[in-house]
C-alpha positions as CSV (number, residue, x, y, z in Angstrom):
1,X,0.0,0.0,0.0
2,X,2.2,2.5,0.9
3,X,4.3,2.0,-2.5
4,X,1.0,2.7,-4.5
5,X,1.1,5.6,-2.0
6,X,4.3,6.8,-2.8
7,X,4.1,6.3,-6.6
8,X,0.3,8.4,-6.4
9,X,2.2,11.2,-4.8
10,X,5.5,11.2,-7.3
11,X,2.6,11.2,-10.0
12,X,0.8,14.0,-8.5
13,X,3.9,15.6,-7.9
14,X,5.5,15.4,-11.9
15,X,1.4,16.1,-13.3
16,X,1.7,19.2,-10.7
17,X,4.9,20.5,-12.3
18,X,3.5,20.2,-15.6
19,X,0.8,22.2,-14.6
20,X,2.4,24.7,-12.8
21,X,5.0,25.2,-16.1
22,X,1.4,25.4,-18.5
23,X,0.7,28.7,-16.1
24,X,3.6,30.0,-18.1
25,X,2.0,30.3,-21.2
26,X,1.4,33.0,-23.3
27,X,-1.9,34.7,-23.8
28,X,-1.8,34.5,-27.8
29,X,-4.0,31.9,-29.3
30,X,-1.7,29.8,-31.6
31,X,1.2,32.1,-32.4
32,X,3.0,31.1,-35.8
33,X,5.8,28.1,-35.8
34,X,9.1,29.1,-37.0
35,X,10.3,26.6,-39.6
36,X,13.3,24.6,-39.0
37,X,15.7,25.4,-42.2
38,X,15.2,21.1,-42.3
39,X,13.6,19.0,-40.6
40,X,15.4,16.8,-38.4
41,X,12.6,14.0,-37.8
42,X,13.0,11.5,-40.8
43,X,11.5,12.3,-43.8
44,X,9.7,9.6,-45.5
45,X,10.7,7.7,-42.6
46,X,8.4,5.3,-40.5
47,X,5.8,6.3,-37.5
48,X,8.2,3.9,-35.4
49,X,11.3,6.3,-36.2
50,X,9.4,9.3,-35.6
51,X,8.3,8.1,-32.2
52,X,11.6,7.6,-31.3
53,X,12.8,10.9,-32.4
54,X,10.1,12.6,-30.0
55,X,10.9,10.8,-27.6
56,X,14.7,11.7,-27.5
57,X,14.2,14.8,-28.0
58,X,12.1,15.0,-24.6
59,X,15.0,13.5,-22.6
60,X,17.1,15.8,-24.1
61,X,14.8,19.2,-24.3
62,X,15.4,19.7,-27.8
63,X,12.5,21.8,-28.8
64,X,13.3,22.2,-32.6
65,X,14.0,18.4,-32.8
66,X,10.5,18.0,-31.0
67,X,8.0,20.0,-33.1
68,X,10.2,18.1,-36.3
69,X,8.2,15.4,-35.1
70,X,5.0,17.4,-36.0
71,X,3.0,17.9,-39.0
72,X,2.8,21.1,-40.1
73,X,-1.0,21.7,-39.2
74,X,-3.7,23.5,-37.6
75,X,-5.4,20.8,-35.5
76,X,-2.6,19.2,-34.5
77,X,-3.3,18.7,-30.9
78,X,-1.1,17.4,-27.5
79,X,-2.9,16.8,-24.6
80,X,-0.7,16.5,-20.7
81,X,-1.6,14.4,-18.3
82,X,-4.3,16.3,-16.3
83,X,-4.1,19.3,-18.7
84,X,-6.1,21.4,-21.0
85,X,-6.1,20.1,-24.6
86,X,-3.1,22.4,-26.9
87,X,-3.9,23.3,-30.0
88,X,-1.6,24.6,-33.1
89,X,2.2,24.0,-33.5
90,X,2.7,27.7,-31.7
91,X,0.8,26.5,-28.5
92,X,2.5,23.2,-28.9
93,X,5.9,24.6,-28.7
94,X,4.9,26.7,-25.8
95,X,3.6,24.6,-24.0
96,X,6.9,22.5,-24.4
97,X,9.0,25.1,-24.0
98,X,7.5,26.2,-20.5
99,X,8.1,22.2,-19.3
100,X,11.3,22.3,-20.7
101,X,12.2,25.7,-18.9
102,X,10.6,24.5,-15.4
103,X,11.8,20.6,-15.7
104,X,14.9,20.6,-17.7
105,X,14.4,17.3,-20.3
106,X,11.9,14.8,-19.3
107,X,13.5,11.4,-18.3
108,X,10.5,9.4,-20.2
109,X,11.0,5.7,-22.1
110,X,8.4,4.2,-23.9
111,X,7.4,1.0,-23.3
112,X,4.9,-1.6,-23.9
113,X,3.7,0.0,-27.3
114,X,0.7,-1.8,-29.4
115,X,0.7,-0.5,-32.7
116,X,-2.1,-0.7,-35.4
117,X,-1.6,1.4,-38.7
118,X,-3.8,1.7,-42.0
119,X,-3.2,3.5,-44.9
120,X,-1.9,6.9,-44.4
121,X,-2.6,6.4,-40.7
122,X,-1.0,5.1,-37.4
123,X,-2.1,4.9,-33.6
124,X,0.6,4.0,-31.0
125,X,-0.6,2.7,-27.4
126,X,2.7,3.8,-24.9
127,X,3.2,3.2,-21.3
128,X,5.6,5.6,-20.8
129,X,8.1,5.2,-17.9
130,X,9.2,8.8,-16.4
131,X,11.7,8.7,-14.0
132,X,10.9,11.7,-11.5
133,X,13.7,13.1,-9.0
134,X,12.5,13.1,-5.3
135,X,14.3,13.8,-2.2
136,X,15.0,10.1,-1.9
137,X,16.3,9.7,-5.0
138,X,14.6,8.8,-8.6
139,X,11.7,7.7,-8.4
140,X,9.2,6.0,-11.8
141,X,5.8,7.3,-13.0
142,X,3.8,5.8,-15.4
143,X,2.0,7.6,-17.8
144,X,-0.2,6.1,-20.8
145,X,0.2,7.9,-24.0
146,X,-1.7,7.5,-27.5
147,X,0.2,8.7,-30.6
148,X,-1.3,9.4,-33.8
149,X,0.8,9.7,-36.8
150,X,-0.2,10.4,-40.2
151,X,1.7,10.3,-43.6
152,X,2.2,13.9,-44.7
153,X,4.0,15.2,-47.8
154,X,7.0,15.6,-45.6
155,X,6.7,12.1,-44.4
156,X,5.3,10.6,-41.0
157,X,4.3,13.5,-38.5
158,X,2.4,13.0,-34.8
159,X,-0.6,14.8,-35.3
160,X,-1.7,14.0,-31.4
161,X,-0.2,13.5,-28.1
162,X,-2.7,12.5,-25.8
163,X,-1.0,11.4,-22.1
164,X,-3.0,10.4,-19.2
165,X,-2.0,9.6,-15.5
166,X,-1.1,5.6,-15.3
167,X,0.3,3.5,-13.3
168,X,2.7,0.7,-12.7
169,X,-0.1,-1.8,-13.1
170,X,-0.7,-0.5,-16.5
171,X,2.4,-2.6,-17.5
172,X,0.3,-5.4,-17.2
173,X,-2.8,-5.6,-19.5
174,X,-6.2,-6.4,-19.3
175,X,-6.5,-8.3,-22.5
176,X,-9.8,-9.7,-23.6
177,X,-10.5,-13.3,-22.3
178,X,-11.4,-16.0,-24.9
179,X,-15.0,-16.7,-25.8
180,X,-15.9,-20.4,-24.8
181,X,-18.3,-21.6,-27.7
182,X,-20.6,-24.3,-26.2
């Protein structure tokens, strides 16, 4: 009990932060992106290699790397655990940019991913792992993430980041149970 405790309040704690850097944000509605002079995700690449590259860039706060990752579109949407739902590459990038100014880079691995793509389309289930610095020392937090990717002209680009609170028990699944026909 007290280590579901303990993981509860380092989640509460990392969600908090997040929260607390989204105060940061400026008032505009979805300011305009600067282009990168080339993008540094993989063009033509794969939804797989994409992920990756987000997800590096997050443990390394590399905000042009990050919105790389992106397709260049209106409606593109990320959504933080516990948090209002960003809209726009502008907001995105602020949004991102205020975390990455309060928490440094975000110590997040992906695990456990279920992946089911069609046509130009992708969806990627994560568990992703954070590792959170406490006063005793690093501590995990599980967050579940959904990915959507879609196939641009610039190649595979995440469209949504939608992350919810998890936890460790997420790493096992509830799958469905086999029908018995009689």
């Amino acid at each position: 009990m007290h280590a579901i405790q303990n993981h509860l309040r380092v989640v509460l704690s990392f969600m908090a932060s997040i929260n607390t850097a989204k105060c940061k944000l400026p008032a505009h509605k979805n300011p305009p992106m600067p282009k990168a002079s080339q993008p540094l995700a993989p063009v033509g690449g794969t939804p797989d290699a994409v992920e990756a590259s987000f997800y590096e860039a997050l443990q390394a706060a590399d905000i042009e790397k990050l919105m790389a990752c992106w397709a260049d579109e209106d409606d593109i949407v990320c959504i933080h655990p516990g948090g209002p739902r960003v809209v726009g590459a502008g907001a995105i990038r602020a949004a991102f940019d205020a975390i990455f100014g309060h928490e440094g880079s975000i110590h997040v691995h992906p695990e456990h991913i279920r992946r089911v793509t069609a046509m130009g389309s992708a969806v990627h289930c994560v568990l992703e792992r954070i590792e959170v610095m406490t006063g005793e020392g690093p501590v995990h937090a599980f967050v579940l993430a959904t990915n959507v990717y879609h196939q641009t002209p610039q190649g595979w680009r995440l469209v949504l980041h939608h992350a919810s609170p998890g936890t460790q028990d997420e790493v096992q699944e509830i799958n469905q149970a086999p029908q018995t026909l009689h």
